[in-house]
MARDORO-10645 format. One line per 2 residues: their letters; for each residue x, z, y of N, C-alpha, C. Coordinates in steps of 0.1 Angstrom, whole numbers. Last residue first. Layout:
a = X/Z/Y/X/Z/Y/X/Z/Y ~ ...
//
This chain:
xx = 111/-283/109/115/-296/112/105/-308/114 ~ 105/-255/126/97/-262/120/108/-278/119
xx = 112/-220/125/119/-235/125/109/-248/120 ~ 107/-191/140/99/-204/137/109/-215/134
xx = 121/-159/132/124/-175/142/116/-181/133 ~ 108/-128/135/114/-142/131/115/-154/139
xx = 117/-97/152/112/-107/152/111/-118/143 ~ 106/-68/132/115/-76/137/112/-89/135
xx = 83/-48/121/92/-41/135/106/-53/140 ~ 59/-34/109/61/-48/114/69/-45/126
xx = 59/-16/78/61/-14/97/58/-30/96 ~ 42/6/53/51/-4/55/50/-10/72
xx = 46/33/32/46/26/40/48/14/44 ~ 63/43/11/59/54/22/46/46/26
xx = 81/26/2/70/29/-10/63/39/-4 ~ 85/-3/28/91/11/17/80/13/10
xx = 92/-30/45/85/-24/33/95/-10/30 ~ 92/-36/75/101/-28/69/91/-23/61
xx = 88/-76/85/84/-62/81/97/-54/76 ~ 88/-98/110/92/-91/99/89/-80/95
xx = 68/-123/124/71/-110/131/72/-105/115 ~ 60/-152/147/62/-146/132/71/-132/132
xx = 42/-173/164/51/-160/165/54/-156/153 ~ 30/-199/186/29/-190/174/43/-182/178
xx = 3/-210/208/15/-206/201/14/-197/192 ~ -12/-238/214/-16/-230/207/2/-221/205
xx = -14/-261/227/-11/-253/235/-9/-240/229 ~ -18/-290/212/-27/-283/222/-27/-273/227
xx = 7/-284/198/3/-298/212/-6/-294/216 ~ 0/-266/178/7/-270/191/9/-270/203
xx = -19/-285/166/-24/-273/174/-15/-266/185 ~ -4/-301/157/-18/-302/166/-22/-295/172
xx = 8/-286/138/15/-295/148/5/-299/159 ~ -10/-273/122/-6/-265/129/7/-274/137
xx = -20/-297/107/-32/-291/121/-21/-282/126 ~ 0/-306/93/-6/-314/101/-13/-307/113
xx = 4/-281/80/13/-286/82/9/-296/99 ~ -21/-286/63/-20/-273/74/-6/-274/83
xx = -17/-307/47/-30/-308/59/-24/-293/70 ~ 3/-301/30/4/-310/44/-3/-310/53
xx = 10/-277/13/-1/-281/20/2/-290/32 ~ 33/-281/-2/22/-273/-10/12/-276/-2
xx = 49/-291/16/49/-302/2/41/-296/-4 ~ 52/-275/39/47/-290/40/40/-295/27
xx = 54/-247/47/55/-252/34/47/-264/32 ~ 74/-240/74/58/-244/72/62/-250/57
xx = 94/-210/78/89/-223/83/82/-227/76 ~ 114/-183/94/98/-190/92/95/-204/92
xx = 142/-163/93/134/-173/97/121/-178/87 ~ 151/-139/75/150/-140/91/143/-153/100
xx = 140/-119/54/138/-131/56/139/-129/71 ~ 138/-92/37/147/-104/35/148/-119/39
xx = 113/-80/42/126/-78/47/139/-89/47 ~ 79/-90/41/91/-89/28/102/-88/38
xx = 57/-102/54/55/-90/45/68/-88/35 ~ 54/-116/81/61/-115/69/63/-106/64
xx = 26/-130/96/32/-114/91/39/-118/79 ~ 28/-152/128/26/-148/108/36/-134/107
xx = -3/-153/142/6/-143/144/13/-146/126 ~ -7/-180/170/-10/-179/155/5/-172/155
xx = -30/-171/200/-14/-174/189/-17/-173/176 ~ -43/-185/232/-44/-182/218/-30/-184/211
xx = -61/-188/258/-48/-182/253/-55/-187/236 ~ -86/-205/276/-82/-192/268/-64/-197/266
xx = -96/-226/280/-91/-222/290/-85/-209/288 ~ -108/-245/260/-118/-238/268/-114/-229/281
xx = -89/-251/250/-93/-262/256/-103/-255/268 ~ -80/-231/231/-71/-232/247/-80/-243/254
xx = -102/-230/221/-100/-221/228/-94/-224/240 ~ -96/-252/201/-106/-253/210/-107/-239/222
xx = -72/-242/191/-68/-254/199/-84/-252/207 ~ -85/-227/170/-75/-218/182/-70/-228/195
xx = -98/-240/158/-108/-238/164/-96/-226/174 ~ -76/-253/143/-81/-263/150/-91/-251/159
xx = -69/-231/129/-56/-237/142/-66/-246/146 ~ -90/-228/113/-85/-215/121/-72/-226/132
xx = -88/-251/97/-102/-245/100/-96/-239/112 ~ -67/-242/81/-66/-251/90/-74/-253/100
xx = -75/-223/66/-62/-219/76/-57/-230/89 ~ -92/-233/50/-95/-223/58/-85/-224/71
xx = -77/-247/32/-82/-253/44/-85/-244/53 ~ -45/-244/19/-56/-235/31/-67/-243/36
xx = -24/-242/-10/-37/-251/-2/-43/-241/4 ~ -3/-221/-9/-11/-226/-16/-22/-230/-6
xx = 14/-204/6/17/-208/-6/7/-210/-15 ~ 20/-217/36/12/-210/28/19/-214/13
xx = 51/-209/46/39/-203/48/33/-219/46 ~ 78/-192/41/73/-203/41/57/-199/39
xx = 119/-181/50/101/-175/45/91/-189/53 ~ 146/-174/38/135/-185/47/121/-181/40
xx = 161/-156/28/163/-158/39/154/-165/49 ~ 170/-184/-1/170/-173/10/172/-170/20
xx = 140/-202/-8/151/-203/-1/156/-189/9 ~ 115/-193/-11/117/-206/-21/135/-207/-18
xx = 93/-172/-2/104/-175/-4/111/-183/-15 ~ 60/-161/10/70/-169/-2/83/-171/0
xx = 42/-141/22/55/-138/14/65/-152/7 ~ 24/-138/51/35/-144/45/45/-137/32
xx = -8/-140/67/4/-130/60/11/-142/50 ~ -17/-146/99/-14/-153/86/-3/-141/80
xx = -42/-143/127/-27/-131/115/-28/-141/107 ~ -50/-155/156/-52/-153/144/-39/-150/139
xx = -58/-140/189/-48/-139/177/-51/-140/165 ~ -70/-152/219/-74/-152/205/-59/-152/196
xx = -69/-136/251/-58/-141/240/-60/-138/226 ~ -86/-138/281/-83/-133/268/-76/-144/257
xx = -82/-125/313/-78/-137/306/-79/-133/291 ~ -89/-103/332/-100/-104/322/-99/-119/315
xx = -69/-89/342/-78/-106/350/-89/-110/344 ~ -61/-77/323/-67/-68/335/-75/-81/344
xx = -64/-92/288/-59/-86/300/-65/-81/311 ~ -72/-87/256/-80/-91/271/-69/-83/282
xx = -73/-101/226/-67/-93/232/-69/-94/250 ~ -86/-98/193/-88/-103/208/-83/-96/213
xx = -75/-108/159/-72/-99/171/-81/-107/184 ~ -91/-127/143/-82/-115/141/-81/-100/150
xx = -124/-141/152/-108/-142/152/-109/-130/146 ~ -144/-157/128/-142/-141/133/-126/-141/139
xx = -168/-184/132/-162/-175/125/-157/-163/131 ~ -190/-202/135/-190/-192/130/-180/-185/123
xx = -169/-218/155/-179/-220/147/-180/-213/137 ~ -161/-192/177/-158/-205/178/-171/-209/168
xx = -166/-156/168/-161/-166/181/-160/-182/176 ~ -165/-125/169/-169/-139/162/-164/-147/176
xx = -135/-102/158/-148/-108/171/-152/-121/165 ~ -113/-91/149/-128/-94/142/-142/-93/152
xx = -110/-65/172/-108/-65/160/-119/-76/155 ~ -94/-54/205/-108/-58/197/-101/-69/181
xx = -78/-45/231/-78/-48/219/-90/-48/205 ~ -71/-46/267/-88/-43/255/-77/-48/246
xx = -51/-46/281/-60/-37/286/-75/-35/273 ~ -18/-65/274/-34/-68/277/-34/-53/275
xx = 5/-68/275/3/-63/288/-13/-67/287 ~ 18/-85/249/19/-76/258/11/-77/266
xx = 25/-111/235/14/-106/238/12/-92/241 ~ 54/-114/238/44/-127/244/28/-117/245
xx = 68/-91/222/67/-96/234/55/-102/242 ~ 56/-76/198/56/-90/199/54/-88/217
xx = 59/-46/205/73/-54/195/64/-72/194 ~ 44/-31/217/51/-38/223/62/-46/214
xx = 25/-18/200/40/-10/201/50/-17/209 ~ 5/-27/199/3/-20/203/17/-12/210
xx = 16/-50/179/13/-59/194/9/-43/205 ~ 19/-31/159/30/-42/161/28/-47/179
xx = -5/-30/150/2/-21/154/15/-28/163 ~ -17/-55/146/-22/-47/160/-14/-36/162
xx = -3/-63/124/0/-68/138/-6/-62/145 ~ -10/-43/104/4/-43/108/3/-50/121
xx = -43/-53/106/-35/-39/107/-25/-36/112 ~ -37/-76/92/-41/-79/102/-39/-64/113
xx = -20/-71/70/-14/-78/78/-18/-80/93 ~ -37/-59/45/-27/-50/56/-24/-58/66
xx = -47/-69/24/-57/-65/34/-51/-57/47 ~ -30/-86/14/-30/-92/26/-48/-88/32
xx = -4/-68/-4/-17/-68/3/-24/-79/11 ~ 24/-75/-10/16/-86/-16/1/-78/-10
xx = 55/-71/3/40/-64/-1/36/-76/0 ~ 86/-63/-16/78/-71/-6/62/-66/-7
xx = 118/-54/-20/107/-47/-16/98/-57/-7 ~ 145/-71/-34/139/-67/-21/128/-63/-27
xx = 154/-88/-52/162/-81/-47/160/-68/-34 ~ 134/-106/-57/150/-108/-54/159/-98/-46
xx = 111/-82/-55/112/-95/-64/126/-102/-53 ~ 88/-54/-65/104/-64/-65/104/-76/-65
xx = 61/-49/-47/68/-57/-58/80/-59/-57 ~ 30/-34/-40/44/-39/-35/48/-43/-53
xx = 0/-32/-43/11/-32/-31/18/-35/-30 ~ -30/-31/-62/-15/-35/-63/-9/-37/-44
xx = -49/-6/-66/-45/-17/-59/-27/-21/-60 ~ -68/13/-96/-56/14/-85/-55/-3/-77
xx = -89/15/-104/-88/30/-97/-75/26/-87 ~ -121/0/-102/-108/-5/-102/-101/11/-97
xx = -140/3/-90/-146/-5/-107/-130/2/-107 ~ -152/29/-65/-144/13/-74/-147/13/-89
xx = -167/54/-66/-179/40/-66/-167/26/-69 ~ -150/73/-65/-160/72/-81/-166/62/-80
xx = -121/70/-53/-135/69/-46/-141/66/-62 ~ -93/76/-54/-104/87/-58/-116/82/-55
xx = -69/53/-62/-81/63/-50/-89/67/-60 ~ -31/44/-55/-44/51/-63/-57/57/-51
xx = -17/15/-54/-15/28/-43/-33/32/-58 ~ 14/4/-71/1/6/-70/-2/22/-55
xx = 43/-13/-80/39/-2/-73/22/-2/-71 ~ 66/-31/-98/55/-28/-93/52/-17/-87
xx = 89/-52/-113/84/-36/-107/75/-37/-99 ~ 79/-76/-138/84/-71/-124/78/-58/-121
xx = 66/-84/-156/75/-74/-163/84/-68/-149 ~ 61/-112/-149/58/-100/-162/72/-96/-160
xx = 61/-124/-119/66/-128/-130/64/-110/-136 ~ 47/-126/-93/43/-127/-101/48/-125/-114
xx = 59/-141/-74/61/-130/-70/49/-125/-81 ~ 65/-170/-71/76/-164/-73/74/-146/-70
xx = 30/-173/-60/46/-180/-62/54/-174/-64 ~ 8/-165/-45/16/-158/-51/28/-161/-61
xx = -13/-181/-42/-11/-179/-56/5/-176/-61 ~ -37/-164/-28/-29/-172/-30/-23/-175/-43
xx = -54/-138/-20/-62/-152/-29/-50/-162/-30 ~ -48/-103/-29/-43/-116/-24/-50/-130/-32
xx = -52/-75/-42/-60/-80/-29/-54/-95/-23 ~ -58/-69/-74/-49/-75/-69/-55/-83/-52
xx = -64/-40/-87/-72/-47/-81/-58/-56/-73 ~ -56/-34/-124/-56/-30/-110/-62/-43/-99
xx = -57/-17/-155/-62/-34/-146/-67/-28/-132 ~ -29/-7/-175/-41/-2/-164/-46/-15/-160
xx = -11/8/-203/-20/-5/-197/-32/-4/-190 ~ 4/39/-203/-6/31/-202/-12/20/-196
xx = 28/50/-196/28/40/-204/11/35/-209 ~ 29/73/-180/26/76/-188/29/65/-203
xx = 43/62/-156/42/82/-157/36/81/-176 ~ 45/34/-155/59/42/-160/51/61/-166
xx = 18/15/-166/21/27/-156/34/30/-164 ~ 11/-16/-169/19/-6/-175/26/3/-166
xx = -9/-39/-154/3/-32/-151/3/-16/-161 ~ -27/-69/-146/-28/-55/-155/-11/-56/-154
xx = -47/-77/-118/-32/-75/-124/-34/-67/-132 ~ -73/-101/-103/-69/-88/-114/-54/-89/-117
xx = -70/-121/-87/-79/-109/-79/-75/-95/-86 ~ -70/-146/-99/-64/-143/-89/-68/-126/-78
xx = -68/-141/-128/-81/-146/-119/-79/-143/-104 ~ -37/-124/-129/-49/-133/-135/-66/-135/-130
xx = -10/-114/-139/-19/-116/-127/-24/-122/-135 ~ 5/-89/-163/4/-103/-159/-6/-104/-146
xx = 22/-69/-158/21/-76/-177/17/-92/-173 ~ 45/-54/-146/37/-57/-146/34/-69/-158
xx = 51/-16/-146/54/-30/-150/43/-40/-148 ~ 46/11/-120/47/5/-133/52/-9/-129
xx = 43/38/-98/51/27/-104/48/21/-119 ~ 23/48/-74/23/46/-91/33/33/-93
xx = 24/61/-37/26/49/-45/27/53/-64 ~ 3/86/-24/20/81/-31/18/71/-41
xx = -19/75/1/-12/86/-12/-1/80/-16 ~ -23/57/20/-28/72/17/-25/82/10
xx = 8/45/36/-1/44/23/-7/57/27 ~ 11/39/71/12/51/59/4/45/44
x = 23/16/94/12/19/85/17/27/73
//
C-alpha cells in the first residue's frame, strides 16, 4: 500500500478525544490538529514530542487537512492507521503471503453477515466453500519483540469471535487476521490483563474451530506492506 502523497513530518504535542492529535509541522513550525484514525488507546505510542508523520489532502470538504500515520516509537517505524489494516490483509492474502488462505476464486469486502454485522474479508473458493476473515490491527508492545492485542477493552472484538465461531458451526471457515502494524515484532499474543473478556472469547472461539494468523508489516514513509509471518503464542 502507497500513501497518496508524501508523508509531513512533525512533533507531536498531544492525542486527545481519541480521534484528534495536534502536531508541530517541522517545514514550518506550525501547530496543526490532525485527524487521528484509531479508537484504542494507543499505549506507549503517544508520548509528546514523538516523531510523527501525517499524510496531507486536498479535499476542501475535510474539517481536518492532515491524518496521522506513522510514529517513532522504540526505535522503529509503526503505523497507527487502523483505516489500513483491512486493505494491507487483502493485499497480503492476494499475494499469497498468508498461506492458509490461499486458493480462493472471489474476494469480497465488508459483506454483512451473522447479527447485523459486516465481516472484513470474504473469501470463496472454486467449491464455492467460503472463508469469513475478520482483520484486528495491532500495535502494542509492552515487551520486545512481542506484540499484544488489544490495547484496550473490545467488546466489539468479542462480538466478532463469537459470531466467527457461529459460522464454523454453520459449516463455513473462518480466521481471525491480526495486522501488526510495526516491524519489530516477531510473535503475537493476547493482552489478558487489559481485556480478559476477549481473551476468554478468542479461546472459545478456538475450540470452535475458528483460526487465527498474525501477519508483520514493512512500515516506511512511502508506504506500508504486510509481508512476514508472526507466531501466535498464547499461554
Amino acid at each position: 500500500m502507497k500513501f497518496a502523497a508524501p508523508l509531513v513530518s512533525g512533533r507531536l504535542v498531544k492525542r486527545y478525544k481519541r480521534f484528534l492529535a495536534d502536531v508541530v509541522l517541522d517545514e514550518d513550525g506550525n501547530e496543526i490538529t490532525a485527524h487521528c484514525a484509531n479508537p484504542g488507546s494507543m499505549l506507549g505510542l503517544k508520548e509528546p514530542g514523538s516523531r510523527v508523520w501525517l499524510s496531507p489532502s486536498d479535499n476542501p470538504k475535510r474539517k481536518l487537512k492532515y491524518s496521522w500515520e506513522v510514529i517513532e516509537a522504540d526505535g522503529a517505524l509503526v503505523g497507527i492507521n487502523t483505516a489500513h489494516p483491512n486493505k494491507l490483509v487483502e493485499e497480503a492474502i492476494e499475494a499469497g503471503r498468508i498461506e492458509a488462505l490461499s486458493g480462493f476464486v472471489s474476494l469480497r469486502r465488508e459483506v454483512k453477515y451473522g447479527k447485523n454485522s459486516r465481516i472484513d474479508i470474504l473469501l470463496e473458493a472454486s467449491d464455492g466453500k467460503q472463508t469469513f476473515v475478520e482483520v484486528k490491527n495491532v500495535h502494542l508492545m509492552r515487551e520486545q519483540g512481542l506484540a499484544e492485542f488489544p490495547d484496550s477493552v473490545t467488546a466489539r472484538g468479542a462480538k466478532h469471535l463469537v459470531e466467527l465461531g457461529d459460522m464454523v458451526a454453520e459449516g463455513h471457515h473462518a480466521a481471525m487476521v491480526f495486522l501488526v502494524q510495526r516491524p519489530d515484532c516477531t510473535k503475537l499474543s493476547l493482552a489478558a490483563d487489559i481485556d480478559p473478556a476477549y481473551a476468554k472469547a478468542f479461546a472459545e472461539a478456538r475450540e470452535a474451530g475458528v483460526e487465527a494468523y498474525a501477519i508483520g508489516c514493512d512500515v516506511r514513509l512511502d508506504g506500508i506492506d504486510a509481508v512476514k509471518p508472526v507466531e501466535i503464542v498464547i499461554e
